[in-house]
C-alpha positions as CSV (number, residue, x, y, z in Angstrom):
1,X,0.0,0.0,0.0
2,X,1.7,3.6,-1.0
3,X,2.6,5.8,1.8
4,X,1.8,9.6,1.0
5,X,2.9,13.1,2.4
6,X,0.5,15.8,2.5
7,X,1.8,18.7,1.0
8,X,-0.2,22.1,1.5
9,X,0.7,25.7,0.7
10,X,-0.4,29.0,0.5
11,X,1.3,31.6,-1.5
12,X,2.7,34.7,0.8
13,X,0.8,37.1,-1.9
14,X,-2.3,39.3,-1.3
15,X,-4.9,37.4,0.9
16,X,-8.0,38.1,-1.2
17,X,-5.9,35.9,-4.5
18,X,-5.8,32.7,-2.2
19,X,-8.3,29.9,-3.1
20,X,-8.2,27.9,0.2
21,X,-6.5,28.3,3.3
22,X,-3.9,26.0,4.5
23,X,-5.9,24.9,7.5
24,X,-9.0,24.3,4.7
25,X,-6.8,22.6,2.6
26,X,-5.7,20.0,5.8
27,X,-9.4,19.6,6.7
28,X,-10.3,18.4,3.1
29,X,-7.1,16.6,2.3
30,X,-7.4,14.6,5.4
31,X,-10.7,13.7,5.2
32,X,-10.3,13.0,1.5
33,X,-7.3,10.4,2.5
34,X,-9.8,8.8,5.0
35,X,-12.1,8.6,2.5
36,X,-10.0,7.0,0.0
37,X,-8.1,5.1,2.9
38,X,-4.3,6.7,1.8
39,X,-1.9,5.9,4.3
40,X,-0.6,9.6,5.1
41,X,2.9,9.3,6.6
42,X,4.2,13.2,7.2
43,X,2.5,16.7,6.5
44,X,4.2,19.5,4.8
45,X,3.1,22.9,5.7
46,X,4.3,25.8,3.6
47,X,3.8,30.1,3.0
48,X,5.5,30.8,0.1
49,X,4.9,31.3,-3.9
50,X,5.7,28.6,-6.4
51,X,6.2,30.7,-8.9
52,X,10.1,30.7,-8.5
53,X,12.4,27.3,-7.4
54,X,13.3,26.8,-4.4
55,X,11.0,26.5,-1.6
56,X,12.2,25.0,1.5
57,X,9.8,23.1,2.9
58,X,8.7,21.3,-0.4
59,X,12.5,20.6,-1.1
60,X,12.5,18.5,1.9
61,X,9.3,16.4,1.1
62,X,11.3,15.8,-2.4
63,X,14.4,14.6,-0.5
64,X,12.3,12.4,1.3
65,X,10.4,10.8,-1.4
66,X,14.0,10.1,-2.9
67,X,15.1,8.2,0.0
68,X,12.0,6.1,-0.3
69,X,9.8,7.8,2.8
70,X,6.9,8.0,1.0
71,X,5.1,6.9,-2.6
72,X,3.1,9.7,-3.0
73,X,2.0,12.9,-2.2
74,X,-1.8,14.2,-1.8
75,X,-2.4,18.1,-2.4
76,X,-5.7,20.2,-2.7
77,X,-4.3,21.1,-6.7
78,X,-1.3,20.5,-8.8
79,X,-0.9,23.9,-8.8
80,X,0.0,23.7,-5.0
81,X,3.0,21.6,-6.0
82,X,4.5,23.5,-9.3
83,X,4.2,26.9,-10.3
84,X,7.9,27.0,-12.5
85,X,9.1,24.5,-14.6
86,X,12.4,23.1,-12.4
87,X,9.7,21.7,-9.9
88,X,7.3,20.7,-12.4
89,X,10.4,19.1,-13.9
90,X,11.6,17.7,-10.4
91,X,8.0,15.8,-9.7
92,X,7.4,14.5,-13.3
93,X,11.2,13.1,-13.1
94,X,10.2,11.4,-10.2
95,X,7.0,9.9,-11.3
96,X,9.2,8.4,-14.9
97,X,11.3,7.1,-12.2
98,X,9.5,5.3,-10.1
99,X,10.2,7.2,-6.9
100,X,7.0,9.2,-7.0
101,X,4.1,6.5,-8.1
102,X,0.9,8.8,-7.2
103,X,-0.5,12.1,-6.6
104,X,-3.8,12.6,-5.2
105,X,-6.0,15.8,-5.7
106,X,-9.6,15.8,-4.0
107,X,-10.1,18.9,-7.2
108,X,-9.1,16.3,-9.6
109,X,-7.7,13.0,-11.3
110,X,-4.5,12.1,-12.5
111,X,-2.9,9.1,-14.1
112,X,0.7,8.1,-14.1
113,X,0.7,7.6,-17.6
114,X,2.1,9.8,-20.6
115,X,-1.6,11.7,-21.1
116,X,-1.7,12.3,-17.2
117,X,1.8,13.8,-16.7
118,X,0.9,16.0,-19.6
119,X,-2.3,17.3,-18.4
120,X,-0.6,17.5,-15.3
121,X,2.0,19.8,-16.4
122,X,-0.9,22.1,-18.0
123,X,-2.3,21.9,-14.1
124,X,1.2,22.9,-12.9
């Protein structure tokens, strides 16, 4: 059974541009992983935009998914994992690989297969 990480983030911008809190986006990804019966191993909280690499928080899930901690990650929205192209990069590299075998989005699908990583990049 995969083991996932939560991963939720807000961006530090203007308040009224946010879509869902962080402490909204807990609430519905835990109960969606109880729902679905996910395994959640660790939670990743993090302020900060996505529009530029390198993001602290959600470097250290990625370092952990490479040393095996976890199969997958659940998020609200792809868009709460990639804003730029080195981390879309990062998380697609991971799921050719092997390391990453699932995301999870309560907003929406996604398939580990050529047509899924490319919609997911247009999500990104």
């Amino acid at each position: 059974m995969p083991k996932y990480f939560i991963y939720a983030r807000k961006s530090t911008e203007s308040e009224e541009r946010q879509q869902l809190s962080i402490p909204a986006q807990l609430d519905e990804l835990r109960d969606f992983a109880k729902k679905q019966n996910l395994e959640v191993v660790d939670t990743f909280i993090e302020s900060k935009t996505a529009k530029t690499p390198g993001r602290k928080i959600f470097n250290q899930m990625i370092e952990k998914i490479k040393s095996g901690e976890a199969d997958g990650i659940l998020s609200w929205h792809a868009d709460r994992l990639a804003r730029n192209a080195v981390d879309a990069g990062e998380i697609i590299n991971l799921l050719d690989t092997g390391k990453l075998v699932d995301l999870k989005f309560p907003t929406g699908d996604f398939q580990n297969n050529p047509s899924g990583k490319f919609m997911l990049s247009i999500n990104f």
